[in-house]
Structures are given as structure tokens and as C-alpha cells.
C-alpha positions as CSV (number, residue, x, y, z in Angstrom):
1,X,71.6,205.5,96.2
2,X,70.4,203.5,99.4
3,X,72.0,200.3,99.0
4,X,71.6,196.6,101.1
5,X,74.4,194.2,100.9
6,X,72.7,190.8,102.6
7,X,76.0,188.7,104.0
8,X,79.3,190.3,105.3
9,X,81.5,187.7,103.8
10,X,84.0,188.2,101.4
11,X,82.0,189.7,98.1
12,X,79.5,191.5,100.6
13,X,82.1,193.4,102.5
14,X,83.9,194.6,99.9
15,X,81.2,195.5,97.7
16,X,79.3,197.3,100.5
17,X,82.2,199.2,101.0
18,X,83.3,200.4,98.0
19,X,79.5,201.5,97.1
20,X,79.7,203.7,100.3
21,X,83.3,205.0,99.2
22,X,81.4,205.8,96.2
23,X,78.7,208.0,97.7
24,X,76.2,205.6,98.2
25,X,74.2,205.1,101.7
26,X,74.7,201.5,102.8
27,X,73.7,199.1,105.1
28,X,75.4,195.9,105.2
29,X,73.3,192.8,107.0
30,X,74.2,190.1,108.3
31,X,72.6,187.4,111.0
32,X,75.4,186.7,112.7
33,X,75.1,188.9,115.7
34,X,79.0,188.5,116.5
35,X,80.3,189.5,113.5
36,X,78.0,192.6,113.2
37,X,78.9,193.8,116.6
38,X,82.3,193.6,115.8
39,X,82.4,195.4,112.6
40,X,80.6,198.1,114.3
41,X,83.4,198.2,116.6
42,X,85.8,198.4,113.8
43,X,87.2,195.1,114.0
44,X,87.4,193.0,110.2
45,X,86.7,189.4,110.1
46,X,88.7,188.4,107.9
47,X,92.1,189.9,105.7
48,X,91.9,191.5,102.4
49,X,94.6,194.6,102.0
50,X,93.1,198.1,102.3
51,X,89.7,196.9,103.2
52,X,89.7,197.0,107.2
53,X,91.3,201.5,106.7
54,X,88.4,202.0,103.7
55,X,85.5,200.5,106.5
56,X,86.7,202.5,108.8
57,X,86.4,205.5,106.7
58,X,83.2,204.9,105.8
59,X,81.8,203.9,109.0
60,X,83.2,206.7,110.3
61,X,81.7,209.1,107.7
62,X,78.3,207.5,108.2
63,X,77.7,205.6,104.6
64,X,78.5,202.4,105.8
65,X,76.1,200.6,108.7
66,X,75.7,197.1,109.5
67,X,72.5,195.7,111.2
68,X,71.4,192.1,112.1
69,X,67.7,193.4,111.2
70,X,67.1,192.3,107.4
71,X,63.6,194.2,107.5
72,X,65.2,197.4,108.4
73,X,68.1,196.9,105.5
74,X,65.4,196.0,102.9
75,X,62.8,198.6,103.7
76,X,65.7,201.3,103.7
77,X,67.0,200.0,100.3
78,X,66.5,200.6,96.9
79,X,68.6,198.0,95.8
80,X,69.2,194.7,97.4
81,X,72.2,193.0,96.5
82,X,72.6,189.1,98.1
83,X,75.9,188.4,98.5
84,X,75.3,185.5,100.9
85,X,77.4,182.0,100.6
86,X,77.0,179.1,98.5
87,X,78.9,176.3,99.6
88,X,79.1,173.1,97.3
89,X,77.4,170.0,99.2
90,X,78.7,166.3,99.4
91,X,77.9,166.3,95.2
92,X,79.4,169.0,94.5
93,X,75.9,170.7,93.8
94,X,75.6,174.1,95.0
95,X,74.4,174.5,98.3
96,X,71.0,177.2,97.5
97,X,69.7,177.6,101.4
98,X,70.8,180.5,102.3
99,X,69.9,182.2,99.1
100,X,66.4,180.9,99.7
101,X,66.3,182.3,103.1
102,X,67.1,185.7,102.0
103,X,64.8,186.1,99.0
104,X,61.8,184.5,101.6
105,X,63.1,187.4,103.8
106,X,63.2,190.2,100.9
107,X,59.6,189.5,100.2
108,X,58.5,189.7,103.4
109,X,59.3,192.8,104.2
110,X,59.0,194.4,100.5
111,X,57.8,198.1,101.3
112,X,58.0,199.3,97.8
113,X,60.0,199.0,94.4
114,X,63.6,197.3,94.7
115,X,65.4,195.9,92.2
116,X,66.8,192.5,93.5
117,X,70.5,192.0,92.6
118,X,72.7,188.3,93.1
119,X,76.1,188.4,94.0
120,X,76.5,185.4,95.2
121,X,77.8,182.9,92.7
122,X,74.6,180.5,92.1
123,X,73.9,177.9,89.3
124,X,72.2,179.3,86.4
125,X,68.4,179.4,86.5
126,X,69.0,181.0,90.2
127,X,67.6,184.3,89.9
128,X,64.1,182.8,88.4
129,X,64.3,181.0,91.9
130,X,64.7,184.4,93.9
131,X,61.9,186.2,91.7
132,X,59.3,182.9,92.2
133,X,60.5,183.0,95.4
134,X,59.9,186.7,96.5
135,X,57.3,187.4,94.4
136,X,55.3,183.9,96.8
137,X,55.5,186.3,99.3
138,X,54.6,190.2,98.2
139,X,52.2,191.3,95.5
140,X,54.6,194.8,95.0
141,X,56.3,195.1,91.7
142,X,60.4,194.3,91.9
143,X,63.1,193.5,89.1
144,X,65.8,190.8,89.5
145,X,69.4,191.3,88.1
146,X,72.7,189.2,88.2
147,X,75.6,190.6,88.9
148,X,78.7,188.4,89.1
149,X,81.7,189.5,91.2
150,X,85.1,189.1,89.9
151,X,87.1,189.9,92.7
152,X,91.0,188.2,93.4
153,X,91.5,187.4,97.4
154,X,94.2,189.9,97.8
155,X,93.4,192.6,95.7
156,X,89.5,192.9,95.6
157,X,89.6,196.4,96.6
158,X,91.5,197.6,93.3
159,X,89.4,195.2,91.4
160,X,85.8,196.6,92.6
161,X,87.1,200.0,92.6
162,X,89.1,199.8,88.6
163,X,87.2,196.8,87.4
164,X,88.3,194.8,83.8
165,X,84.5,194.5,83.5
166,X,81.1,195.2,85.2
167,X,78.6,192.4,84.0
168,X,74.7,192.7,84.6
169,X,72.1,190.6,84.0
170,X,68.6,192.0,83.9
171,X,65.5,191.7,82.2
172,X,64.6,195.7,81.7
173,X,65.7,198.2,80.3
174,X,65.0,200.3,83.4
175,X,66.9,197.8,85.5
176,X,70.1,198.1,83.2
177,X,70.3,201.8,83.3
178,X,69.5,202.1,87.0
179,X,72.7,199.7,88.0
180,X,74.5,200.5,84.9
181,X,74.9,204.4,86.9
182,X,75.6,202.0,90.2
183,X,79.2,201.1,88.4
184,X,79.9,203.9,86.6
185,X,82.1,205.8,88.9
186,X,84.2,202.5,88.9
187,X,84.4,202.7,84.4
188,X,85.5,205.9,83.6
189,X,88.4,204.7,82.2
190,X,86.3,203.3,79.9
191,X,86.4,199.6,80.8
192,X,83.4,198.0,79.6
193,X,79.7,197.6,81.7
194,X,78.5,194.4,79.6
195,X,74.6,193.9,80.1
196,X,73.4,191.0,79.1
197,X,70.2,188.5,79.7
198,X,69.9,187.2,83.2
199,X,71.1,183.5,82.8
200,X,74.2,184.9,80.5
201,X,75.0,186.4,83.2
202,X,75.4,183.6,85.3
203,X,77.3,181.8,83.0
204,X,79.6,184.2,82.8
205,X,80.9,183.9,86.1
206,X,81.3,179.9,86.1
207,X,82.4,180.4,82.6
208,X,85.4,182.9,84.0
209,X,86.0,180.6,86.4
210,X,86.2,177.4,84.7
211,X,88.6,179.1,81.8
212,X,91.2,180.5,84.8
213,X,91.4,177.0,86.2
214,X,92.0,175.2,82.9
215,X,94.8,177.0,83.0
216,X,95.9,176.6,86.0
217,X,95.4,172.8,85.7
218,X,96.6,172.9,82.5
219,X,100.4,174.0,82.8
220,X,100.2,171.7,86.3
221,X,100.2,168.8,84.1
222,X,103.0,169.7,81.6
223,X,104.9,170.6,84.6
224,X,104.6,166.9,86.1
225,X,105.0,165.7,82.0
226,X,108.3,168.5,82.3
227,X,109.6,166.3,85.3
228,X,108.8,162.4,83.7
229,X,110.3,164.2,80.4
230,X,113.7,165.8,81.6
231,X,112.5,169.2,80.5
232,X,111.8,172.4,82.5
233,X,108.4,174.1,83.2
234,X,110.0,177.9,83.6
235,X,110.9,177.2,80.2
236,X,107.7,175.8,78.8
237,X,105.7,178.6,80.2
238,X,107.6,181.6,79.0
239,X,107.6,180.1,75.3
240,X,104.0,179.8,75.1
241,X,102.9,182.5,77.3
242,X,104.6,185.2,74.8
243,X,101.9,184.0,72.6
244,X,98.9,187.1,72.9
245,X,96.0,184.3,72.2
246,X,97.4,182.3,75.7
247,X,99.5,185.1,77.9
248,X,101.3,184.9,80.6
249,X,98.8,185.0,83.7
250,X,97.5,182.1,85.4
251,X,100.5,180.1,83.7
252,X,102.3,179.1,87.2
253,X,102.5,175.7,88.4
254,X,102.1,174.9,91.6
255,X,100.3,172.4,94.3
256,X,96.8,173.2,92.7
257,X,94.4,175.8,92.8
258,X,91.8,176.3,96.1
259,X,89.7,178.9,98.1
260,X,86.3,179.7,97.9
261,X,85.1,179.9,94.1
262,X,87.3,177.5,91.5
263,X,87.0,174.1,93.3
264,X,83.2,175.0,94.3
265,X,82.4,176.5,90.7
266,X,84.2,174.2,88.6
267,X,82.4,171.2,90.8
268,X,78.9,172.9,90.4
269,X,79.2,173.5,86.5
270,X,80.0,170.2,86.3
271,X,77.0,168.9,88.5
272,X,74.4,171.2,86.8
273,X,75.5,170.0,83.5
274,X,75.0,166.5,84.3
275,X,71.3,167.4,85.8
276,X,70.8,168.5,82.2
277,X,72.1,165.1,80.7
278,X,75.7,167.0,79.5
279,X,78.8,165.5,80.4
280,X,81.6,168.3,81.1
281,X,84.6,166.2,79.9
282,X,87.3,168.8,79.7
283,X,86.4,170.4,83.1
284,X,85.8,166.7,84.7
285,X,89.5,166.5,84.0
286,X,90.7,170.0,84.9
287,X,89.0,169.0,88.9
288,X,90.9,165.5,88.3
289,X,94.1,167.1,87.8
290,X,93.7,169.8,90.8
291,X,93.0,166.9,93.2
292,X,96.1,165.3,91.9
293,X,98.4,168.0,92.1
294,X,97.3,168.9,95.4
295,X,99.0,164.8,96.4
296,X,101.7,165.6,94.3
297,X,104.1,167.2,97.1
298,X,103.7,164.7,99.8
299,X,104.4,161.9,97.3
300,X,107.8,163.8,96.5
301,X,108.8,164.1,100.1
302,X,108.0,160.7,100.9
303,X,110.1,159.5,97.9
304,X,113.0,161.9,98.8
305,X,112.9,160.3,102.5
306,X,112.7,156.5,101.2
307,X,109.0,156.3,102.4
308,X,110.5,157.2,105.8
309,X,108.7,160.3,107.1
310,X,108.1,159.3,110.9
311,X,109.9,161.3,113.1
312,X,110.9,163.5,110.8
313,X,110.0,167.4,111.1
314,X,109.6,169.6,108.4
315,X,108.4,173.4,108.0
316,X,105.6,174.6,105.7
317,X,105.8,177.8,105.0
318,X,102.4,179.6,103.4
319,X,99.1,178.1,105.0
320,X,96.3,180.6,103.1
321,X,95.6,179.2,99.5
322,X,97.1,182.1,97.9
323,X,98.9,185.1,99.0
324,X,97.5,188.3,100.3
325,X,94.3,186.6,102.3
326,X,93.7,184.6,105.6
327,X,91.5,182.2,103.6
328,X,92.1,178.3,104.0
329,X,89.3,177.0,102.1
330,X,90.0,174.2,99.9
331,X,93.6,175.3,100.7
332,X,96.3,173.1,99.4
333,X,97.9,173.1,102.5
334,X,96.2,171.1,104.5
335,X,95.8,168.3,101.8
336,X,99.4,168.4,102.3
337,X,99.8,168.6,106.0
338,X,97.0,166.3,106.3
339,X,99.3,163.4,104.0
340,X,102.6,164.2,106.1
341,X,100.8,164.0,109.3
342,X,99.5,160.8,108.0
343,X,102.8,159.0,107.2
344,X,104.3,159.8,110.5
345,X,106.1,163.4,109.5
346,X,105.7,166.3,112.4
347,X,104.7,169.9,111.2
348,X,106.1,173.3,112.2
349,X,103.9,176.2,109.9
350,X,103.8,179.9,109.3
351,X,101.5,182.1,107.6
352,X,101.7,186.0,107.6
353,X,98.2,186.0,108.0
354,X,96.2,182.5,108.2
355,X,97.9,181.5,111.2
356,X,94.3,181.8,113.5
357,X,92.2,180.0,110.6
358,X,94.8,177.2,110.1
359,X,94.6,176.6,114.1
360,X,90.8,176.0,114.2
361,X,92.0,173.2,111.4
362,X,94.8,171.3,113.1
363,X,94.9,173.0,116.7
364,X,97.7,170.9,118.6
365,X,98.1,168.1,116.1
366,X,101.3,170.4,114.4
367,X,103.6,173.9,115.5
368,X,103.4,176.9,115.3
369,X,105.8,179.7,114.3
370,X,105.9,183.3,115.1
371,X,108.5,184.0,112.3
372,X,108.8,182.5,108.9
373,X,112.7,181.6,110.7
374,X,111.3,180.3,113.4
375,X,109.8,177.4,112.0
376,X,113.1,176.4,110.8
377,X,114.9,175.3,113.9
378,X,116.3,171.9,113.6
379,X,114.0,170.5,110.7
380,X,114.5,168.3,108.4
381,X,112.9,170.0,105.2
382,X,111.2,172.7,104.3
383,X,107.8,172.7,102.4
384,X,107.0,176.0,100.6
385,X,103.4,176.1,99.7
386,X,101.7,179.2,99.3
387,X,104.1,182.0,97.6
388,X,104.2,184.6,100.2
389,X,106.3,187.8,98.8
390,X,108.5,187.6,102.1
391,X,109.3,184.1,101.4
392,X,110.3,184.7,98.1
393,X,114.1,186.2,98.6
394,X,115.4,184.5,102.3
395,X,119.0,184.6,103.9
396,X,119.9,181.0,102.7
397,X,123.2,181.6,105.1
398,X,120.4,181.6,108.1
399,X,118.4,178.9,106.3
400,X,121.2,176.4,106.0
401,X,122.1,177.4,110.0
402,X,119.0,176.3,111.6
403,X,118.3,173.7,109.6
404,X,119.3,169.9,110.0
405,X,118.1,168.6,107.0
406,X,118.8,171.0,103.9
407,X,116.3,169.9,101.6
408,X,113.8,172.3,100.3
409,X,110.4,171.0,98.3
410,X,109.3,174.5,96.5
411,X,105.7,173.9,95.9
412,X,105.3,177.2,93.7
413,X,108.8,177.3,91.9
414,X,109.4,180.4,93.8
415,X,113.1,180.5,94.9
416,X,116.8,180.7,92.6
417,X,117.4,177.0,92.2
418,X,121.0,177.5,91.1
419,X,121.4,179.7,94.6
420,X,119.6,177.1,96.6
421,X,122.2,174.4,95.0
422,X,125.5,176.0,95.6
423,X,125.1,176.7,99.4
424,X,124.5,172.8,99.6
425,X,120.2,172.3,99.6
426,X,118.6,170.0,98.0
427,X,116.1,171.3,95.9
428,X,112.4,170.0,94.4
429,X,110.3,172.4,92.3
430,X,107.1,171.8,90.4
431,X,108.4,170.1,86.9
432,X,111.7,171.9,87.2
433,X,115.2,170.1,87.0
434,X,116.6,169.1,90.2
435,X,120.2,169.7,89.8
């Protein structure tokens, strides 16, 4: 099939190119002029293993173009899929602009049949918007769909390409079939394509969301009741994750939950609900408790220091807002960085890969590391925040050496605390015990 994927972010890069791996022709389109010359030239934007190898592949083998020209990518397509952002605004309302742009766009140069497809993530109600929208503009028969991505920064290649569950939204038959062959190279194994109505759909995707971080906030706040209470959170979380109706994933405490789709989509759900006079009480509380937990670990450092953080240095390892990714939005880290900065504290971080997006953030206002080691010279504690695997096993022998203050605040309960102890660190987890 001739495909258009309208936005090389995130969702539109890595659903572009795992269509062309799949056979299809497609053009990916973009209006950022620098990014599309760059791509063409082979260099990625952004980190996401497997992706930068598979574009080149596909690039090479002539599937995969990318064009600034959104004419050309809709008049060669069959299918349009708009995978453009949708960033929250000021009210936590979901910022619909760009999406607006694109279906103003689509209509203009509609040549003949599409179907229309959203991959952004977009309030339910959306795609009506896109089909008034388009349809303003062309009198030539098209279909809408919704289909929500469900992709994890850090392995969204295996996730496109042996996918849990494909969800469409359409309003025809026709429609259903047509993308329902789309996906099913990806659901052989027999992993379910669920079609559903077109606003379904979209709740689906918030719905997803909303559930994974009410679990994440969830076992946050027995872990800071574990600490208050004496009790221990590694504990707590393997006796109630054995239980089949809660399991184990998503059951990690930590410094909160960020990037690009829980603290916007949790936010939006909440917004559109009280637009339609519904008050989202659990979820209200689930954002409450993220935005605490992300002050949690500054407030434990302080306290450990005697409220005495200026002149002090400490090391943050893990800058991205999970592993596996360069991305830094709504990234715990610099909640953190931004508090210790604040009280007086100096900064000395490393990141595997976020390192160049952390920079545009602080540039000169904290250090930089080359090494995970490196950032350990002389500091006076260290601040693990995002649970890199090479963090996860270090030489406490070389730790303990190049540091001056052996304290460690473990913001993702990722190291031995019992091996931490007996070489003579002090040790904070995230409602673990402390000695």
C-alpha cells in the first residue's frame, strides 16, 4: 500500500518505518525542513534502539522517503496517517493546532479516495474534528479511522512490529478491512486486531494510559506509607504482584512517572471530563501523587544534609525519563535538579543518551560527565534517577574511591542495599529500610 505518515516524531517515525519494513511504499512528511534533510542523509533525531539500522534499510531499499511537501505525500497516498504532536497547554487541555493544520492541509490537496487515520493521541470527539474539517475543504469522498499507538520509548520497534493489540476505530466496514490487512503482517501470532467505533477508540488510548499510571502512582504512595510505616516496598510489591488480577509490571516505585504521553494524557482526560461537567477523582489524585513524588527526592537529600545543600556537589546519574530513550519530557530529573540547584547544591550528570537534550535544559548552570565514573570525582552524594542497565551493577570499590561523601539516594530502588551498606555508604531508596 502507498502510505503518508504526517510528523517524524516519535509515533510517526517508527510507524513509517515499520510499514515500509513491511512492504509498504511510504513517505513520511514533515515541515521542518532540518529534520527532513537530515533523515535523508541518514542521520535520526532522536534515540529509540533498532530504529536509526531499520531507516536505513528502508531508505536504502527505496520504501521509505521523507518530503517537506504535504501535497505530494497526500496525493501519493492511499492512506494518511497523522501522527503529528499534541502538547497539553497551560490547562492541561490538549493542544489540537497542529492536528487542525494537517487535516486543513489533507483536504486541500485530496486527489481521490483516502482513508484518514489519527495516530496522534487527541481528546475524544477528535476525529469528527478532522472529518468536518477536511471535508470544509474537498467535496471527494474519504473515511476517518483512529488508531492509537501503544508504543514504550525503548522498545517501540518490537512493540509495532509483535504488537499485544492493534486497535482501530472506523465507521465502515470497508475501512476496517482495508487497515485491518495494514496490521496483519504484525498479528500472525494471533494477537488480537480489536475494531471498534471511532470515539472507543480514542478512549482506549487515554483509558491505557490512565490505568498504567494508577499504577505507577499507586505503589509510589505505599512506598512513601512503607517508609512513615517501618515496612519495605520490595516486599509489598512482590506479595501483591503474584496476584494474576494485579501482576507484576508497572509495580516499581520510583521518583514518578514522565515523558511524552502519561503526564499529558492523564492531564487531558481529566480536563475533557470536566468540560463535560465530570469530575475525575481517582485520576485527579493519581497526577497529585506524581507531582509529589517527583519532590520527594530533593526533600530526602535536604533532610539527610540538615537543610544544608549549598556548596555541596552531588552526581545524578540517568537524565532521560526512562531508560532506553534520549527523551526529557516531563522528566523527573530536572524537577529534581531544578530543587537542588535551588537550595544551593552543584550538579555533575550523566546520561547514556540524553546528555545533548538535557544541555539545551540547564546548559552551564550544572556538569557534565563523559562517564557514568566520571561524574563521581569528589562529590558528596550520588542521585540515581533514571534506572539505566549500566548503572544497575557498579564497582562500589571505585565508587567509594572517588567519592567524598558516600551517601547514595537510589531514586528507582535499583542497587543491593545490603552491599551498598557493608562497604560503608549510606543508603536511601524509595520506601525501603535504610539500614
Amino acid at each position: 500500500m502507498k502510505l503518508a505518515i504526517i510528523g517524524t516524531g516519535y509515533v510517526g517515525l517508527v510507524t513509517g518505518t515499520c510499514f515500509a519494513d513491511s512492504g509498504n511504499d511510504v513517505v513520511c512528511m514533515d515541515i521542518d525542513r532540518e529534520k527532513i534533510d537530515a533523515l535523508r542523509k541518514g542521520a535520526v533525531p532522536l534515540y529509540e534502539p533498532g530504529l536509526k539500522e531499520l531507516i536505513h534499510k528502508n531508505h536504502r531499499e527505496g520504501r521509505l522517503g521523507f518530503t517537506t511537501d504535504i501535497g505530494k505525500a497526500v496525493r501519493g497516498s492511499k492512506i494518511i496517517f497523522i501522527a503529528v504532536g499534541t502538547p497539553p497547554d497551560r490547562n492541561g487541555a490538549t493542544d489540537l493546532r497542529g492536528i487542525k493544520a494537517v487535516a486543513r492541509d489533507i483536504g486541500r490537496h485530496m486527489n481521490e479516495y483516502k482513508i484518514v487515520v489519527t495516530k496522534s493521541t487527541v481528546p475524544v470527539g477528535t476525529s469528527d474534528l478532522i472529518r468536518t474539517i477536511v471535508s470544509r475543504e474537498t467535496d471527494i469522498r474519504f473515511d476517518i479511522a483512529s488508531n492509537p499507538e501503544f508504543l514504550k520509548e525503548g522498545a517501540a520497534i518490537d512493540d509495532f512490529m509483535k504488537p499485544d493489540r492493534v486497535v482501530i476505530g472506523v465507521d465502515s466496514e470497508k475501512t476496517g478491512e482495508v487497515l485491518r490487512s495494514l496490521y496483519e503482517p504484525f498479528t500472525r501470532t494471533g494477537n488480537p486486531i480489536i475494531v471498534t467505533d471511532i470515539r472507543s477508540s480514542e478512549m482506549i488510548k487515554y483509558a491505557a494510559n490512565a490505568m498504567l499510571a494508577t499504577k505507577i502512582s499507586f505503589i509510589n504512595e505505599f512506598a512513601n506509607l512503607c517508609t512513615v510505616m517501618g515496612a519495605d516496598i520490595d516486599d509489598v510489591r512482590k506479595g501483591i504482584g503474584y496476584d494474576n488480577r494485579i501482576g507484576h509490571l508497572f509495580l516499581f516505585p520510583g521518583v514518578g512517572y514522565g515523558g511524552s504521553c502519561f503526564p499529558k494524557d492523564v492531564k487531558s482526560i481529566i480536563h475533557d471530563a470536566g468540560r463535560h461537567g465530570y469530575a475525575m477523582e481517582l485520576l485527579s489524585a493519581v497526577d497529585r501523587v506524581n507531582d509529589n513524588q517527583k519532590a520527594l527526592m530533593p526533600a530526602v537529600i535536604k533532610r539527610h544534609f540538615n537543610g544544608r545543600l549549598r556548596g555541596r556537589r552531588l552526581a545524578v546519574w540517568g537524565l532521560a525519563f526512562k531508560p532506553k530513550t534520549d527523551d526529557i519530557r516531563e522528566a523527573p530529573s530536572i524537577v529534581i535538579i531544578n530543587a537542588l540547584l535551588k537550595a544551593g547544591a552543584g550538579i555533575i550528570a550523566h546520561d547514556p543518551e540524553a546528555m545533548r537534550n538535557i544541555k539545551a535544559v540547564f546548559g552551564r548552570k550544572i556538569g557534565y560527565a563523559d562517564d557514568m565514573y566520571g561524574a563521581l570525582k569528589n562529590v558528596d552524594g550520588l542521585v540515581l534517577v533514571t534506572e539505566w542497565n549500566e548503572y544497575r551493577k557498579p564497582d562500589l570499590d571505585r565508587m567509594a574511591r572517588l567519592m567524598k561523601g558516600r551517601v547514595v539516594f537510589d531514586g528507582r530502588n535499583i542497587f543491593d542495599r545490603r552491599q551498598l551498606l557493608d562497604v560503608g555508604f549510606q543508603y536511601y531508596g524509595i520506601g525501603r529500610r535504610t539500614g
